[in-house]
C-alpha positions as a Python dict, from the first residue, in 0.01 Angstrom:
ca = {
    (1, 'X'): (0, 0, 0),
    (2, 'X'): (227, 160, -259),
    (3, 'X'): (551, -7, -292),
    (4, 'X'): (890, 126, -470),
    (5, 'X'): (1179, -150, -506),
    (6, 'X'): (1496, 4, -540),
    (7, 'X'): (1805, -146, -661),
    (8, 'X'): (2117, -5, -809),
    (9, 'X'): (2290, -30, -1157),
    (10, 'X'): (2600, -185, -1259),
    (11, 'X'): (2902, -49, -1128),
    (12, 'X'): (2993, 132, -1487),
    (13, 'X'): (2677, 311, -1482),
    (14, 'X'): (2745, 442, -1081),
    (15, 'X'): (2813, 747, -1209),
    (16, 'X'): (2593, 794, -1394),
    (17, 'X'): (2302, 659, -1259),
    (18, 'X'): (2165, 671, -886),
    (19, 'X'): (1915, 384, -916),
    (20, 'X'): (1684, 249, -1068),
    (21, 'X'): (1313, 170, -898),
    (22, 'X'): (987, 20, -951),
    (23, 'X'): (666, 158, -809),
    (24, 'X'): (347, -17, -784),
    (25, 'X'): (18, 53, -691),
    (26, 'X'): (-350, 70, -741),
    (27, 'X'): (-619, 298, -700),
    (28, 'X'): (-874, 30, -699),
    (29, 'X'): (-1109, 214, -982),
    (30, 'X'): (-1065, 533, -786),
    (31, 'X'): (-916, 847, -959),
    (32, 'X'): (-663, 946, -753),
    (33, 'X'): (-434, 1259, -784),
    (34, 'X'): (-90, 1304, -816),
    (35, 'X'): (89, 1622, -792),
    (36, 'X'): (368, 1671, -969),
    (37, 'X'): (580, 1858, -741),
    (38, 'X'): (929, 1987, -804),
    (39, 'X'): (1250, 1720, -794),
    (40, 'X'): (1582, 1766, -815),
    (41, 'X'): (1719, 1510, -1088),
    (42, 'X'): (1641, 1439, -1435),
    (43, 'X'): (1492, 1093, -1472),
    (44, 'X'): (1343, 820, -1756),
    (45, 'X'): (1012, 728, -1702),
    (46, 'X'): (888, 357, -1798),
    (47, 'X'): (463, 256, -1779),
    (48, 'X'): (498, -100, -1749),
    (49, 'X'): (93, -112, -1724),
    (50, 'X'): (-203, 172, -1671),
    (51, 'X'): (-140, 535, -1822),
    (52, 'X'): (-185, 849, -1646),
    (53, 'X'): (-493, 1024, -1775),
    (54, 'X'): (-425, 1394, -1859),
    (55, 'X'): (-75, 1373, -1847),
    (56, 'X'): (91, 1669, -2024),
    (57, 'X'): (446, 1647, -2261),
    (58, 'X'): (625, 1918, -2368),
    (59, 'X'): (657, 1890, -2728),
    (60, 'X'): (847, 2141, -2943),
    (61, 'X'): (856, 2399, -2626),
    (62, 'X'): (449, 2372, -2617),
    (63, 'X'): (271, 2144, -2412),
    (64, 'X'): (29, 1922, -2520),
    (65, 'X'): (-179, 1628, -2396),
    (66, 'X'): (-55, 1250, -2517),
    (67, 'X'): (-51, 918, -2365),
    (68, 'X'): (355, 823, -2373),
    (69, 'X'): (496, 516, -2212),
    (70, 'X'): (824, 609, -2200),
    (71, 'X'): (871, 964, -2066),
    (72, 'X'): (1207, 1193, -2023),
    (73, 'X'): (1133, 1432, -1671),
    (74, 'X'): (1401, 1688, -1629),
    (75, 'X'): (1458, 1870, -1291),
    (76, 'X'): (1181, 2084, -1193),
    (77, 'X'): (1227, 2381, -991),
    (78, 'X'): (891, 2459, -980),
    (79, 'X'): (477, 2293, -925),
    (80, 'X'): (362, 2137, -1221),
    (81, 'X'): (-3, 2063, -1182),
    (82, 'X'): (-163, 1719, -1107),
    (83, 'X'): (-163, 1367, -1296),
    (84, 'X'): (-451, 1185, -1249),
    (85, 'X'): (-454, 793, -1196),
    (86, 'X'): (-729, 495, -1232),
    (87, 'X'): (-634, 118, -1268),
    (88, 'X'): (-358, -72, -1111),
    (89, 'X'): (4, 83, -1207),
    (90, 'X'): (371, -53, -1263),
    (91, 'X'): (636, 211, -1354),
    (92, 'X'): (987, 169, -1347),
    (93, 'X'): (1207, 477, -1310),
    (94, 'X'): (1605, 541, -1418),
    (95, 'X'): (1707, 791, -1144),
    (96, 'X'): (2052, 973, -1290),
    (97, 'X'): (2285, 1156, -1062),
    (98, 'X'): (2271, 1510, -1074),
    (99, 'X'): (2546, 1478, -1297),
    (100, 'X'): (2496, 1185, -1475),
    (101, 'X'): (2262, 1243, -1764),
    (102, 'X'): (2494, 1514, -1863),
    (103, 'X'): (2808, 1330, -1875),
    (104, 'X'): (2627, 1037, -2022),
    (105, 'X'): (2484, 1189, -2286),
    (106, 'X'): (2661, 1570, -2353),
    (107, 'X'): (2353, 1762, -2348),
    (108, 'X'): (2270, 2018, -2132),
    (109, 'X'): (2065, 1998, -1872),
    (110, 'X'): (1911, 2362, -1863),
    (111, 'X'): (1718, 2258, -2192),
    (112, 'X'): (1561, 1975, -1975),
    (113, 'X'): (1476, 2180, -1705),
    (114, 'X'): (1089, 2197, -1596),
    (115, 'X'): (996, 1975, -1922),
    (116, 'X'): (858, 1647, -1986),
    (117, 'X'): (976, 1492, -2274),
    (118, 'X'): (900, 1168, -2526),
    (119, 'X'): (1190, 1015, -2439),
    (120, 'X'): (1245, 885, -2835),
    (121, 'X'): (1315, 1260, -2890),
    (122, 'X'): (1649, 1186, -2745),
    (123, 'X'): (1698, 798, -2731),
    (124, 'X'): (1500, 738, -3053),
    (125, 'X'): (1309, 434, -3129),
    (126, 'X'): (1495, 215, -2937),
    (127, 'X'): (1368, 335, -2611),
    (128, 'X'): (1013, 170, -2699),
    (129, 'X'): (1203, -143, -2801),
    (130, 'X'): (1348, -88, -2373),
    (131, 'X'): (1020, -32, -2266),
    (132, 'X'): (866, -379, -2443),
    (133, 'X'): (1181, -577, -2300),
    (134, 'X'): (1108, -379, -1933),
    (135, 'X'): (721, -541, -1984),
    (136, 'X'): (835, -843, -2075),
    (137, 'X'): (1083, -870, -1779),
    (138, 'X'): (963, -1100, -1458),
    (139, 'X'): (1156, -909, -1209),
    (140, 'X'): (1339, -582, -1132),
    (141, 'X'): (1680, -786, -1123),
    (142, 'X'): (1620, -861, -1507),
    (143, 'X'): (1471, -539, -1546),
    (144, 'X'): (1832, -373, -1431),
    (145, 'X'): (2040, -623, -1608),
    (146, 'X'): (1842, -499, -1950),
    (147, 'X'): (1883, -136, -1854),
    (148, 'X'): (2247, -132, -1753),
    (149, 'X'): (2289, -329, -2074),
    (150, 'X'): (2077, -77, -2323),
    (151, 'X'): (2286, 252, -2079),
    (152, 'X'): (2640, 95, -2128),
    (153, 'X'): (2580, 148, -2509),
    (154, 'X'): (2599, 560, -2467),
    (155, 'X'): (2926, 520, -2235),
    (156, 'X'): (3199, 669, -2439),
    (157, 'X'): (3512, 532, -2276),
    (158, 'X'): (3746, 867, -2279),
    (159, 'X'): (3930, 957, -1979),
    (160, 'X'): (3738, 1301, -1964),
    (161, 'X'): (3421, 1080, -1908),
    (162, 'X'): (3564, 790, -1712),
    (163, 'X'): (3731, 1029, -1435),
    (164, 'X'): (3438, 1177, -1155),
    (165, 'X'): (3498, 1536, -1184),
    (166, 'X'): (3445, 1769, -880),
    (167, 'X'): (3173, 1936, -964),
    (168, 'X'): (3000, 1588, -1033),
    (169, 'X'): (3145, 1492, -662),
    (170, 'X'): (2997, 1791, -566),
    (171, 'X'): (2651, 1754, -654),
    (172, 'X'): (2625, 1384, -552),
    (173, 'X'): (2757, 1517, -198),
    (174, 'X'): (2456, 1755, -190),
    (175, 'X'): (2213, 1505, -296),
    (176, 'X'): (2321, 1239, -4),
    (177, 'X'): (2328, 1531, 227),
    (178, 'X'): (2024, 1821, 311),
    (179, 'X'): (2317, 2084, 216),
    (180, 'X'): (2516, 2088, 507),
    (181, 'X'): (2754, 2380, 436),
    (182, 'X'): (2781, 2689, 201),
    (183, 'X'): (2727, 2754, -136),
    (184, 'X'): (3096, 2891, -144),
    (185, 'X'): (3212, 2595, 16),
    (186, 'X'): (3081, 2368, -185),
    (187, 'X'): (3275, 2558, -469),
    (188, 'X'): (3618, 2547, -316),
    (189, 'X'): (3523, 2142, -266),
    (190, 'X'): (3491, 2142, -628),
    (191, 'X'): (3848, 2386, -683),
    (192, 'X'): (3635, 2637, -880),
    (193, 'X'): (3549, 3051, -825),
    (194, 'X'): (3226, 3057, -676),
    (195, 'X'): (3115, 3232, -1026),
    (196, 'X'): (3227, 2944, -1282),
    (197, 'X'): (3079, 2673, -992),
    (198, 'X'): (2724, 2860, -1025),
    (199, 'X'): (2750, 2882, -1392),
    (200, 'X'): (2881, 2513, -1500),
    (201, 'X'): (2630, 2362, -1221),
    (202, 'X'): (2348, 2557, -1375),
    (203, 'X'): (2443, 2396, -1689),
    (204, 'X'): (2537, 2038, -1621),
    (205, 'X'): (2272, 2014, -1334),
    (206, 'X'): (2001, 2214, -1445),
    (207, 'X'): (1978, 2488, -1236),
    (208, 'X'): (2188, 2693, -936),
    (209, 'X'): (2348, 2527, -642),
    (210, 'X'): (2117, 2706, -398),
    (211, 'X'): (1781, 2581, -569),
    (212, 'X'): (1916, 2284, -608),
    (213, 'X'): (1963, 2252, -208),
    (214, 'X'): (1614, 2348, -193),
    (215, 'X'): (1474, 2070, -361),
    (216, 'X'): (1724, 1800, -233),
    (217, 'X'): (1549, 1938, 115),
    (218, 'X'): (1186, 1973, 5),
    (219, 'X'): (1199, 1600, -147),
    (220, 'X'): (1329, 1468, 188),
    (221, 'X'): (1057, 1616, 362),
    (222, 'X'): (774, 1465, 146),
    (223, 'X'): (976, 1141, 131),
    (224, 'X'): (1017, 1120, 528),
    (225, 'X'): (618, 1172, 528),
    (226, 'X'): (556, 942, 266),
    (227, 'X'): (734, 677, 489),
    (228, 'X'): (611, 783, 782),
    (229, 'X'): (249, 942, 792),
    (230, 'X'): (213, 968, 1191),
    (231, 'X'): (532, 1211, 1173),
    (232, 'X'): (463, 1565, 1311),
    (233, 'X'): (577, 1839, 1041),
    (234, 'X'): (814, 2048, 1362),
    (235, 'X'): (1014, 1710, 1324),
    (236, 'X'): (1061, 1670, 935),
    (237, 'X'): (1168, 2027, 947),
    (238, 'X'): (1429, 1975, 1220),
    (239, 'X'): (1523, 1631, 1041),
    (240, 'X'): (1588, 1828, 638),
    (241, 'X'): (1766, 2078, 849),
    (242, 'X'): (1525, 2391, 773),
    (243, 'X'): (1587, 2667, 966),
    (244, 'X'): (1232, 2673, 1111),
    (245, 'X'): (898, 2512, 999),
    (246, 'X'): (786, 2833, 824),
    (247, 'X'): (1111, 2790, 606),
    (248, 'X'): (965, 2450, 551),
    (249, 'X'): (635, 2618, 475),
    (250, 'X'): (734, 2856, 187),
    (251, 'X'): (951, 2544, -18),
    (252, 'X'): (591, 2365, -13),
    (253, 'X'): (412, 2651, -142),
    (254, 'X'): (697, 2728, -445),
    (255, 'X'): (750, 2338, -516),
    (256, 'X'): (438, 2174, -452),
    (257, 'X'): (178, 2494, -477),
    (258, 'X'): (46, 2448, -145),
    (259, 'X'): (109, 2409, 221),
    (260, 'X'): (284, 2099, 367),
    (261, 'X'): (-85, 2011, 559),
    (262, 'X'): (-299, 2039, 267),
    (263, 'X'): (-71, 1856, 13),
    (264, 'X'): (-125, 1573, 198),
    (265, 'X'): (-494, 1593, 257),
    (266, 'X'): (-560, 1638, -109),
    (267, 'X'): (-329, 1349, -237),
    (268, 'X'): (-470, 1114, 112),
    (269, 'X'): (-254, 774, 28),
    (270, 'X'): (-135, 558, 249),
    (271, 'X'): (227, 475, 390),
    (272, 'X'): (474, 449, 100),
    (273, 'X'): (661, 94, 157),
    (274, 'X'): (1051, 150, 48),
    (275, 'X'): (1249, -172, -36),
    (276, 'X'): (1613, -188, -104),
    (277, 'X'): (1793, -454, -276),
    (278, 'X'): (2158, -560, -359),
    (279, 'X'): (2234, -670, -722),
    (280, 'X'): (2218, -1014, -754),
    (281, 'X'): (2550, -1157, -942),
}
């Protein structure tokens, strides 16, 4: 059964940082496929064991095909083909707010958008140095101490950077939430015109406040399956607070390139097993 172990960072990388996880599973020398579906937040990728075979990097705005253990995913508002897997597989995952990688590191998240990046192409060497230390590590509780300590390095303590701003407030509200009122309301939340909300969002997020909603909702929906296979589609609609199933329907088909039915035929795994743990002092 695949397992993810969540656990969170260090409370001067909150916010910043959602989580951090670690998933593991194995195909048992089976190629299986993984589709890499849309997501809502930018996130560093760490392969702690196997590689995915035919995994594709965007490299100077053209992809190409490389094996890279340490990968930079921005938010993707769109399907992005399959990655295919063999062997037994440990990868540990930074999850940043929707927020946080831009306040974290002052670049803008639109660039990111719908790429896949070597992550040395913006942490530089020393992210393969990480990614040794993360193999080396016996448990995710070490693996989080090393993290929080190689994040705190790129924490410039400013006031502008220290202080939560609402639009940061904003989009963390939206990502706990499936998007529970307006767009406009959202932007008086944050004390900004509707126009400069949509346009510094775009830019410190990655992309509008409505698709953004979309995919916090679509993600829900194939994580609430994930955890529970048995549960009828009607239900996970009603539960990510889509208007109707067919709502539901046309999110799968943008996001994940096919219906909600036959996404989960073709990928056929098994329960996903969530764990969530405290940091341990």
């Amino acid at each position: 059964m695949p397992k993810i172990v969540n656990i969170p960072p260090c409370v001067s990388l909150s916010p910043f940082v959602r989580n951090y996880s670690l998933l593991k599973f194995n195909t048992h020398q089976l190629e299986r496929c993984g589709p890499r579906y849309s997501g809502p937040e930018m996130c560093l990728l760490f392969f702690l064991n196997a590689l995915p075979k035919s995994m594709v990097i965007t490299h100077n705005e053209s992809p190409e095909y490389e094996s890279k253990r340490t990968l930079l995913k921005g938010l993707s508002t769109r399907f992005n083909g399959t990655w295919r897997y063999k062997g037994a597989y440990l990868i540990f995952r930074i999850h940043f707010t929707p927020h946080g990688f831009h306040s974290l590191l002052r670049l803008p998240l639109k660039e990111f958008t719908n790429n896949i990046l070597d992550a040395q192409t913006v942490f530089g060497k020393e992210i393969s140095v990480h990614c040794e230390q993360l193999r080396q590590a016996q448990t995710i509780n070490k693996m989080a101490a090393l993290t929080d300590e190689f994040l705190e390095a790129y924490i410039i303590k400013s006031k502008e950077r220290a202080a939560k701003k609402g639009l940061a407030l904003v989009a963390d509200a939206i990502l706990r939430s499936n998007c529970a009122i307006s767009i406009e309301q959202y932007a008086s939340l944050a004390n900004m015109s509707l126009r400069n909300f949509e346009r510094k969002f775009a830019q410190q997020v990655g992309t509008s406040p409505k698709m953004f909603c979309r995919l916090v909702r679509f993600n829900r929906a194939i994580e609430l399956k994930l955890m529970a296979p048995d549960k009828c589609w009607t239900s996970i609609a009603l539960d990510c607070d889509y208007y109707d199933q067919m709502h539901m329907v046309h999110d799968f088909i943008k996001f994940a390139g096919t219906s909600p039915t036959n996404l989960f035929e073709n990928i056929s795994l098994p329960a996903l097993h969530i764990e969530n743990l405290n940091r341990m002092n």
